[in-house]
Every structure is written in structure tokens, then in C-alpha cells.
N, CA, C and O atoms as a CHARMM CRD file, in Angstrom:
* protein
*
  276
    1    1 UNK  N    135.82000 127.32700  96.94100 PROA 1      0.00000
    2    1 UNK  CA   135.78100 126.03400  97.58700 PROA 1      0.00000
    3    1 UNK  C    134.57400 126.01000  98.51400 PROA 1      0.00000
    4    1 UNK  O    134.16500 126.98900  99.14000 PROA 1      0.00000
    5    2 UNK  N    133.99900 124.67500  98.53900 PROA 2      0.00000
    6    2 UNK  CA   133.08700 124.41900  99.48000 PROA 2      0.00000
    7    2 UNK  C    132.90000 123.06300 100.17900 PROA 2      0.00000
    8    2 UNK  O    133.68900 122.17400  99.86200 PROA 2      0.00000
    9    3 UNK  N    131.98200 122.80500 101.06300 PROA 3      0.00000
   10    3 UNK  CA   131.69500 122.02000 101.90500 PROA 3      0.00000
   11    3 UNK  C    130.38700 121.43100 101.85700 PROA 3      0.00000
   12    3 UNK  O    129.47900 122.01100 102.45200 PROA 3      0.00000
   13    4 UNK  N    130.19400 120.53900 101.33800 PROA 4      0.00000
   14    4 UNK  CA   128.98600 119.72900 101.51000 PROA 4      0.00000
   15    4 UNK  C    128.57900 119.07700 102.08800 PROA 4      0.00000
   16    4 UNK  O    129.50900 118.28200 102.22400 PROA 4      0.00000
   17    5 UNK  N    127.06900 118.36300 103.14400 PROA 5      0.00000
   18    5 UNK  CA   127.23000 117.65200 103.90300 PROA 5      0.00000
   19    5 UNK  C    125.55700 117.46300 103.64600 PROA 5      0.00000
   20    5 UNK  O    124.85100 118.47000 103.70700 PROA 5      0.00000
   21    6 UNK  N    125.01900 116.29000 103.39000 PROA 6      0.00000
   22    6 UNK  CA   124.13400 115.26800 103.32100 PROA 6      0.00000
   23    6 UNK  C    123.38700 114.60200 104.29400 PROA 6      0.00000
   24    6 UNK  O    123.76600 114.82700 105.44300 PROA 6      0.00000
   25    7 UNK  N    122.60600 113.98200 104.19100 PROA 7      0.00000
   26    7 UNK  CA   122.00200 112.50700 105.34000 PROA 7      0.00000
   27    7 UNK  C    121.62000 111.75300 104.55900 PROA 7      0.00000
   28    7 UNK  O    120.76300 112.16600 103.77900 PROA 7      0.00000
   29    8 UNK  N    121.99900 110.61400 104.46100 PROA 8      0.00000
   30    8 UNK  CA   122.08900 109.54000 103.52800 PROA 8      0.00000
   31    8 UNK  C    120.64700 108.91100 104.01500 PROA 8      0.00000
   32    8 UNK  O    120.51600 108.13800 104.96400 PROA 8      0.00000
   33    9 UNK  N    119.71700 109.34600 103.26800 PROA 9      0.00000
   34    9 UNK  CA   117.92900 108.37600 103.88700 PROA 9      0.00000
   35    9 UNK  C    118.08900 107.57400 103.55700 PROA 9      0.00000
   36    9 UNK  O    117.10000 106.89900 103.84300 PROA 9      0.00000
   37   10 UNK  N    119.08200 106.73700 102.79700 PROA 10     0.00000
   38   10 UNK  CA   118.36100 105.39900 102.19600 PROA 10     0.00000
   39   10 UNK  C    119.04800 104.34000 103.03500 PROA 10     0.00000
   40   10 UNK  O    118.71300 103.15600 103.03300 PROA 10     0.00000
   41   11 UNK  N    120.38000 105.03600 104.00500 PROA 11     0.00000
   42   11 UNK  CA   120.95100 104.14500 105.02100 PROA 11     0.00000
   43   11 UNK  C    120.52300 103.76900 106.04700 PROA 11     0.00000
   44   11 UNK  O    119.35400 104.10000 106.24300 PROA 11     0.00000
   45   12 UNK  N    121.15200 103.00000 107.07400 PROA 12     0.00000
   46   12 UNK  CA   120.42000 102.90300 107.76500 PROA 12     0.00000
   47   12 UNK  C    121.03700 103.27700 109.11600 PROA 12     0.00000
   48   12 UNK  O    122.21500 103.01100 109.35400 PROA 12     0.00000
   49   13 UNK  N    120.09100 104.01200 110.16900 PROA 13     0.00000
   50   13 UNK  CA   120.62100 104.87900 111.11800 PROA 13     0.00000
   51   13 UNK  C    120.99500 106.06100 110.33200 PROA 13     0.00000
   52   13 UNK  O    120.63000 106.39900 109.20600 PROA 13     0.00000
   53   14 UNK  N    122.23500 106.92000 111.61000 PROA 14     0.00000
   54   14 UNK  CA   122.46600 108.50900 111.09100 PROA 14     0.00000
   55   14 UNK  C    123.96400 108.40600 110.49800 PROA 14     0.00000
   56   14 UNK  O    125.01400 108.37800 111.14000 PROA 14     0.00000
   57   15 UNK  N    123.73900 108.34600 108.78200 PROA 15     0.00000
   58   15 UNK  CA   124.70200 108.30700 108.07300 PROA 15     0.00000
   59   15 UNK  C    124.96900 109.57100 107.21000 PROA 15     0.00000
   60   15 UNK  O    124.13600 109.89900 106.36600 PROA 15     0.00000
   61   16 UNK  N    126.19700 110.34900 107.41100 PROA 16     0.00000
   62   16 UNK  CA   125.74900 110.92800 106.41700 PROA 16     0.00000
   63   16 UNK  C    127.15300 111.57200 105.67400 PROA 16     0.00000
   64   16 UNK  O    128.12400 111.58400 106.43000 PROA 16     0.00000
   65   17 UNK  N    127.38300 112.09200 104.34300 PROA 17     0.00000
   66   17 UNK  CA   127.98100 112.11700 103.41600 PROA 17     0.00000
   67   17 UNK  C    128.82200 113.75500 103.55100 PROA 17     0.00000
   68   17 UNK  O    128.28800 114.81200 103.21600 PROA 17     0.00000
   69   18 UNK  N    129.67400 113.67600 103.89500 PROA 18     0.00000
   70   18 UNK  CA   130.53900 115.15900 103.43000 PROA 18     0.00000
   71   18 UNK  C    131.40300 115.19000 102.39300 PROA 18     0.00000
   72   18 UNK  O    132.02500 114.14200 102.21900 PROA 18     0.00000
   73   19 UNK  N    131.68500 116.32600 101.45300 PROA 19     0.00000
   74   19 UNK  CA   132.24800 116.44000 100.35800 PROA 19     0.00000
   75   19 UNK  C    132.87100 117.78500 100.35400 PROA 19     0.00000
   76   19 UNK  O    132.32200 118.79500 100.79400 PROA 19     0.00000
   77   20 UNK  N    134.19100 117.72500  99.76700 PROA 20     0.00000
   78   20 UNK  CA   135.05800 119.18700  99.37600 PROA 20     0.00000
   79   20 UNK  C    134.79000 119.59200  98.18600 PROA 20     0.00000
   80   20 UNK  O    135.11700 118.53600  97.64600 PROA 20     0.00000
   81   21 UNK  N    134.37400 120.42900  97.07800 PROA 21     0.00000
   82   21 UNK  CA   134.48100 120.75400  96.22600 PROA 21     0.00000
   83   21 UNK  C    135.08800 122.23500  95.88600 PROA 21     0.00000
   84   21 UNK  O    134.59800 123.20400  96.46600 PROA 21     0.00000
   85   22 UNK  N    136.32700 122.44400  94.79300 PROA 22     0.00000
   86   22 UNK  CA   136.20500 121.04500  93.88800 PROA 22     0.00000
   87   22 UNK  C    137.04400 120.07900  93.71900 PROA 22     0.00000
   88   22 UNK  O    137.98900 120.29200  94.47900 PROA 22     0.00000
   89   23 UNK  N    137.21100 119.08900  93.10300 PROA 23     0.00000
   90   23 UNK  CA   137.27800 117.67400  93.62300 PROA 23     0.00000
   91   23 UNK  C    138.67000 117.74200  91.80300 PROA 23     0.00000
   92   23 UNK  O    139.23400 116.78700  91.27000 PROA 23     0.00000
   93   24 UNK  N    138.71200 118.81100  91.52700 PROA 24     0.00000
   94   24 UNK  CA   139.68900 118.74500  90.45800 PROA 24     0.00000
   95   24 UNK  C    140.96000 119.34000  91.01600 PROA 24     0.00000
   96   24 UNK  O    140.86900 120.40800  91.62100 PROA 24     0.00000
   97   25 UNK  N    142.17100 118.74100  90.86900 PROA 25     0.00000
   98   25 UNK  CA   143.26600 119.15200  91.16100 PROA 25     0.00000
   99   25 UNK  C    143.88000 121.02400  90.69500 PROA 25     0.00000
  100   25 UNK  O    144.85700 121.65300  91.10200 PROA 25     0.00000
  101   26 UNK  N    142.79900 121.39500  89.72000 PROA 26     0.00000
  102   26 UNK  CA   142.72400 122.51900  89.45800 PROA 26     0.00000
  103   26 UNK  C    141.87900 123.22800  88.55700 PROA 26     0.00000
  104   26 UNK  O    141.46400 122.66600  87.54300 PROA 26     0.00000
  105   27 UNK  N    141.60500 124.32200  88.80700 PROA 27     0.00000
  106   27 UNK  CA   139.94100 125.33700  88.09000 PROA 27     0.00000
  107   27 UNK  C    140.19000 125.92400  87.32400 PROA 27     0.00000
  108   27 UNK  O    141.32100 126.36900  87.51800 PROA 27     0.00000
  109   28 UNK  N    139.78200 126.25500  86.43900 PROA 28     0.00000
  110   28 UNK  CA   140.20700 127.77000  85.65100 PROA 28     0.00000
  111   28 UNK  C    139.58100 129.08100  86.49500 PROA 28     0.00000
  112   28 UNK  O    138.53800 129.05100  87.14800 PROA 28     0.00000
  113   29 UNK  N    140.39000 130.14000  86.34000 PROA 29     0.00000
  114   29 UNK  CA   139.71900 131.33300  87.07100 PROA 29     0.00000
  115   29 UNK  C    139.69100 132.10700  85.72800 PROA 29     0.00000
  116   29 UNK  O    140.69400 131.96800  85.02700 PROA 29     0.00000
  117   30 UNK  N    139.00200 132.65800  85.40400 PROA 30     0.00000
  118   30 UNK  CA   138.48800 133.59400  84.37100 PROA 30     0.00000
  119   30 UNK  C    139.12800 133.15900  82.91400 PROA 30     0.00000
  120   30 UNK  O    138.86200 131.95700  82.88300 PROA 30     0.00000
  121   31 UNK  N    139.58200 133.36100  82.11600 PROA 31     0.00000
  122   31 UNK  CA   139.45300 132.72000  80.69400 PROA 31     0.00000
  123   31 UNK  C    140.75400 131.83700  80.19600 PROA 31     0.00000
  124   31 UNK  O    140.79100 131.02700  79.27000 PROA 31     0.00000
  125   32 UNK  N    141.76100 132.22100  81.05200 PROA 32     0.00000
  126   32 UNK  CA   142.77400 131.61800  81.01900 PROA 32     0.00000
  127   32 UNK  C    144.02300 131.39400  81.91700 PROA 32     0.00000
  128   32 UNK  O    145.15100 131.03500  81.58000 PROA 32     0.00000
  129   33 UNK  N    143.42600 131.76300  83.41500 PROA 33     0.00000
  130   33 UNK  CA   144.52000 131.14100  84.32100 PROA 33     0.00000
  131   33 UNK  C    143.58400 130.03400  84.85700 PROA 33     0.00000
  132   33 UNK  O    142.37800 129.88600  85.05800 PROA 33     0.00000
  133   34 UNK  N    144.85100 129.25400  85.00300 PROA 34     0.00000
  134   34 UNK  CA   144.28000 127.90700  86.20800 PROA 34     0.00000
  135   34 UNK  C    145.06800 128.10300  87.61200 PROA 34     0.00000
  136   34 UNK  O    146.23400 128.49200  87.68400 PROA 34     0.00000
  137   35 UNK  N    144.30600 127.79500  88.63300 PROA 35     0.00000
  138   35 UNK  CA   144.65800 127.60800  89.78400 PROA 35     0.00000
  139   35 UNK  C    145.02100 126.36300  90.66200 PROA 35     0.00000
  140   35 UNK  O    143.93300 125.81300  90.83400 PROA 35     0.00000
  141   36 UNK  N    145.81300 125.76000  91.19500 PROA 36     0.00000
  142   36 UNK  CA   145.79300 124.64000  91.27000 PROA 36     0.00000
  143   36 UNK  C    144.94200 124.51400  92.83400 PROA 36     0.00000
  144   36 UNK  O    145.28700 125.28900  93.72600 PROA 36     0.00000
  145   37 UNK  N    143.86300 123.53400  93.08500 PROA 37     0.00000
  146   37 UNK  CA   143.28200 123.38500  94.53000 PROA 37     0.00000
  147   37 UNK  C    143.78500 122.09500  95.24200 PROA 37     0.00000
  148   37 UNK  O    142.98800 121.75900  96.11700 PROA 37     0.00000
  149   38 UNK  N    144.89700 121.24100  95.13300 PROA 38     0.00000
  150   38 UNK  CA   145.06600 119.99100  95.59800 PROA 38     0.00000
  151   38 UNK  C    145.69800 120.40300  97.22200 PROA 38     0.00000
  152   38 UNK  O    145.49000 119.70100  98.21200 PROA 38     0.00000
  153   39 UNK  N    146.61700 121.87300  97.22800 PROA 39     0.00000
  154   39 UNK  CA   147.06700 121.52400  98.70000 PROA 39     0.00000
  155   39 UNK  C    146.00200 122.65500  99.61400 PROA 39     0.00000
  156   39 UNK  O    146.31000 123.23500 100.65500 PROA 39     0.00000
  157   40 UNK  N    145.01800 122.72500  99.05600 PROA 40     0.00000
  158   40 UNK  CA   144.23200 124.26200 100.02200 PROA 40     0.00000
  159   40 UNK  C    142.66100 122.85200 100.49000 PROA 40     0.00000
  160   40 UNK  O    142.00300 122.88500 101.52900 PROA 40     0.00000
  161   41 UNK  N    142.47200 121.67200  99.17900 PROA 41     0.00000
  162   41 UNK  CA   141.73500 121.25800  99.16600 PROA 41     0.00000
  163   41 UNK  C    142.13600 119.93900 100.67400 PROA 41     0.00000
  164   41 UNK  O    141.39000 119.64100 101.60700 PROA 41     0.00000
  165   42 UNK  N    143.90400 119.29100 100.30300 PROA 42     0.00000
  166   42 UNK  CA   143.98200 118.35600 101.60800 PROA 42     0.00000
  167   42 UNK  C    144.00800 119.09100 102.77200 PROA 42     0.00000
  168   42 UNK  O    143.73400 118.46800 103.79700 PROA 42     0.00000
  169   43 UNK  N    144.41400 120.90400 102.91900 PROA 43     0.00000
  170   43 UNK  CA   143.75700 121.42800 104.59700 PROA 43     0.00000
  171   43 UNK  C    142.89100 121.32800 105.10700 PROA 43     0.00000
  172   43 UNK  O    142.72900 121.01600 106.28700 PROA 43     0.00000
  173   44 UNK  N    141.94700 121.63600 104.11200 PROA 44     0.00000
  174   44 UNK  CA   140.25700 121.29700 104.53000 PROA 44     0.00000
  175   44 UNK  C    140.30300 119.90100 105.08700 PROA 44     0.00000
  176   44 UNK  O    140.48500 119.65500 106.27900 PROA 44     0.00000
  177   45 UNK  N    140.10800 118.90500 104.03700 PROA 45     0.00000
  178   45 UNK  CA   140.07700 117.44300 104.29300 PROA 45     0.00000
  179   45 UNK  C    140.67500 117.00600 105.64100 PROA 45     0.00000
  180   45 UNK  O    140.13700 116.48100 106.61600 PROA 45     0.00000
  181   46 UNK  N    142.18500 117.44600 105.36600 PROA 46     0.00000
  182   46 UNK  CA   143.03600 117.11000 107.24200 PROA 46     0.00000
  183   46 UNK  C    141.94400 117.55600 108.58100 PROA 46     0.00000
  184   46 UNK  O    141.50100 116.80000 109.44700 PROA 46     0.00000
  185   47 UNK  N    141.67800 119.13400 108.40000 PROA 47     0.00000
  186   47 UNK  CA   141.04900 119.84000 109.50400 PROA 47     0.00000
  187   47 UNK  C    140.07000 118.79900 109.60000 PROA 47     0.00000
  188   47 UNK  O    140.16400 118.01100 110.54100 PROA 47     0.00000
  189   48 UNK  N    139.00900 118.66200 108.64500 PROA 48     0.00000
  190   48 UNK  CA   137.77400 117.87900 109.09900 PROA 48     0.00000
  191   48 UNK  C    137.73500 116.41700 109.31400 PROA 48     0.00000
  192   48 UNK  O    136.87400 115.86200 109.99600 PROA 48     0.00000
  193   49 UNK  N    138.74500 115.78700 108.67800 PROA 49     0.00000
  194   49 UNK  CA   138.80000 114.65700 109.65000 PROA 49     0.00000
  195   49 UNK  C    139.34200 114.51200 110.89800 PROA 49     0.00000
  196   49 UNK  O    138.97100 113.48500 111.46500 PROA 49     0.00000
  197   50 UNK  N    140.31400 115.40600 111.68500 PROA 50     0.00000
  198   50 UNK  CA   140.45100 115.48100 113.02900 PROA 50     0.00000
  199   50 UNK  C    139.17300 116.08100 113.96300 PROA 50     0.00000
  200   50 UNK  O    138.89900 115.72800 115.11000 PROA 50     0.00000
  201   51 UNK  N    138.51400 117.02900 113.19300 PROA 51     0.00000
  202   51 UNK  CA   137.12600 117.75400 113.84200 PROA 51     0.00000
  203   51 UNK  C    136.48900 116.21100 113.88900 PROA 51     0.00000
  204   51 UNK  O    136.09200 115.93400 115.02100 PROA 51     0.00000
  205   52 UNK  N    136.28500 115.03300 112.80500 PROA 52     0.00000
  206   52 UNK  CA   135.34800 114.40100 112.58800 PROA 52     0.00000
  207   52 UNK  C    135.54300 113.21600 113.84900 PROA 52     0.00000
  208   52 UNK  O    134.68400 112.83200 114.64200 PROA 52     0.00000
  209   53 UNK  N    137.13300 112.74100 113.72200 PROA 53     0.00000
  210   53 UNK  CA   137.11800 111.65400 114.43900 PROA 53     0.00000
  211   53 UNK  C    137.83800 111.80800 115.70400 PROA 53     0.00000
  212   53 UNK  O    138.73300 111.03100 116.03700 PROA 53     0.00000
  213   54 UNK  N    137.22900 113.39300 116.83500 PROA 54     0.00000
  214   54 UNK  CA   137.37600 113.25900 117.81000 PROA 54     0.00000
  215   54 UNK  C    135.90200 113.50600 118.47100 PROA 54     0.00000
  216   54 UNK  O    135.60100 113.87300 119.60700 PROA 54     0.00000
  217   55 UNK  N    135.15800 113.19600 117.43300 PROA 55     0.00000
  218   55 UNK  CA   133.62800 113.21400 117.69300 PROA 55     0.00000
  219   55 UNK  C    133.60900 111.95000 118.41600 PROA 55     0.00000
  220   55 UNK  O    134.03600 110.92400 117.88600 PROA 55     0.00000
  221   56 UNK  N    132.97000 111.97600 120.02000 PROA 56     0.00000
  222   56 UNK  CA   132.71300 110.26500 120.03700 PROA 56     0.00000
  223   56 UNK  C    131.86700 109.75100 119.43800 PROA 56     0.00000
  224   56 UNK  O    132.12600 108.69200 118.86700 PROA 56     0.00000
  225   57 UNK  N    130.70400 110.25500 119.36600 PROA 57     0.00000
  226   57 UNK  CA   129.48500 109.24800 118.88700 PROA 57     0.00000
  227   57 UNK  C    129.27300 108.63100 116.96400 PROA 57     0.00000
  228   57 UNK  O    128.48900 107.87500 116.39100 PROA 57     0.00000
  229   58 UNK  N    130.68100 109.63000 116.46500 PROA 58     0.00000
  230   58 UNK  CA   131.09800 109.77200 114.77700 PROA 58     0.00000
  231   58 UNK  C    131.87800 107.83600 115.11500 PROA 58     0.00000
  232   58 UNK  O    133.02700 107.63600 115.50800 PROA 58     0.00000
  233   59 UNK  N    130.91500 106.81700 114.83200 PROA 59     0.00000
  234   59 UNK  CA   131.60100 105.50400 114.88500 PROA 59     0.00000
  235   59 UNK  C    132.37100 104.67000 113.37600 PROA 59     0.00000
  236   59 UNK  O    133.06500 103.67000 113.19100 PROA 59     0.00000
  237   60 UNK  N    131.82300 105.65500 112.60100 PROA 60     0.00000
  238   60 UNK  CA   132.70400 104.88000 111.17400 PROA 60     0.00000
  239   60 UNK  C    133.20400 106.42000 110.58100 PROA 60     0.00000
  240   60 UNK  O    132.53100 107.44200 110.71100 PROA 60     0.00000
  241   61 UNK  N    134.38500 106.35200 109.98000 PROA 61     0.00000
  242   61 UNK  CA   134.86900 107.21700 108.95900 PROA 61     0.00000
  243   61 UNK  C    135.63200 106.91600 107.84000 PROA 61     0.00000
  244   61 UNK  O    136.83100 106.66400 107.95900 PROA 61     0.00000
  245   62 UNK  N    134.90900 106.91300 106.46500 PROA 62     0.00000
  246   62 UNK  CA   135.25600 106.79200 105.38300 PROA 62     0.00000
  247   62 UNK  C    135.58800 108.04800 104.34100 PROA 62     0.00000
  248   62 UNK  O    134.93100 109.08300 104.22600 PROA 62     0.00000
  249   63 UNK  N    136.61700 107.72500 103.72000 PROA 63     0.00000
  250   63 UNK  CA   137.06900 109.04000 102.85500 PROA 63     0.00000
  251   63 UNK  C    136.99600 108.45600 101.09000 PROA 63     0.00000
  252   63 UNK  O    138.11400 108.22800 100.62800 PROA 63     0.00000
  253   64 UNK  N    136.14100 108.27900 100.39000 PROA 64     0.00000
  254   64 UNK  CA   135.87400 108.07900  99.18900 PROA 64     0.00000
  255   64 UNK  C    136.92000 108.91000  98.01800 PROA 64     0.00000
  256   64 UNK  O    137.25900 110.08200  97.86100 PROA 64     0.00000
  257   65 UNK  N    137.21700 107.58000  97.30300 PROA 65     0.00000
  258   65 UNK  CA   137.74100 108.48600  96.12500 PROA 65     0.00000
  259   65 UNK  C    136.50800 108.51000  94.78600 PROA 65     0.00000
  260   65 UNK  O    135.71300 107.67800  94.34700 PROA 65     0.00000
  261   66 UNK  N    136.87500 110.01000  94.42800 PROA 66     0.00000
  262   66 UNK  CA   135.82300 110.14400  93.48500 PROA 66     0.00000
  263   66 UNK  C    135.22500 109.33900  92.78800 PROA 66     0.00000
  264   66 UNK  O    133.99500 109.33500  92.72200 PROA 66     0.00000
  265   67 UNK  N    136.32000 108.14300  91.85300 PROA 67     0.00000
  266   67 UNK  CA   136.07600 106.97500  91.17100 PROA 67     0.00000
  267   67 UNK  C    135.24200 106.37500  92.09400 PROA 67     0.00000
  268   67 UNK  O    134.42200 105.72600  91.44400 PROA 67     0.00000
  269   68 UNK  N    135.01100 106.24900  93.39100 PROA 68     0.00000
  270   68 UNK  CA   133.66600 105.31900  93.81700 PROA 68     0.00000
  271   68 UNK  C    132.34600 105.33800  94.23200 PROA 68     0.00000
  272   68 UNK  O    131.59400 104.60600  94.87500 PROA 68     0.00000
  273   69 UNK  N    132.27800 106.93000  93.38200 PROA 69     0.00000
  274   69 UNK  CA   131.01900 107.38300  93.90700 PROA 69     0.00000
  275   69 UNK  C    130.17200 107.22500  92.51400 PROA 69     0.00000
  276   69 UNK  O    128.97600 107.51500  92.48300 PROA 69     0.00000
């Protein structure tokens, strides 16, 4: 699992894009187990939106579903 985080240049002001991956409810680990990532993936997500929106100067927070990217 990882953490991605962006600056959106084409916006305007300091916008910028964070992402969990991966973004599939579950992976394969080597040739034939799958793992499922949906409840290790919403800890992350929970943690960083409380880190995010006790930021003061963080004035919008949006959480995208994949379909709208």
C-alpha cells in the first residue's frame, strides 16, 4: 500500500490531489492468493482525513470515487 500526493498546476491556488493505492478491494499476492485491502485501505483514508481536516489553512476536502477521475 501507498500514498500519493500531487499539486494540481493546472488549478488554481494550492490544490492538491492525495491517493491510496490500491484502489482494488483486493490484490493477488504471488500466483494464487488474493488479499483483500478494503478495511487496511478505509484506516489509512479515516487517519488522513482527520490529519487533513484539522489542518486550518486545508479549506476544501474532497474524497473522489475512482469512477470520477
Amino acid at each position: 500500500m501507498f500514498i500519493g500526493c500531487g499539486n494540481q498546476l493546472e488549478a488554481k491556488g494550492n490544490q492538491f490531489l492525495v491517493f491510496i493505492d490500491p484502489s482494488k478491494p483486493q490484490v493477488r499476492r504471488g500466483l494464487f492468493k488474493k488479499v483483500r485491502t478494503v478495511e487496511a485501505v478505509e484506516r489509512v483514508a479515516d487517519a488522513l482525513d482527520k490529519i487533513l481536516r484539522s489542518h486550518p489553512e486545508i479549506k476544501e476536502l474532497r474524497w473522489w470515487d475512482e469512477k470520477e477521475v
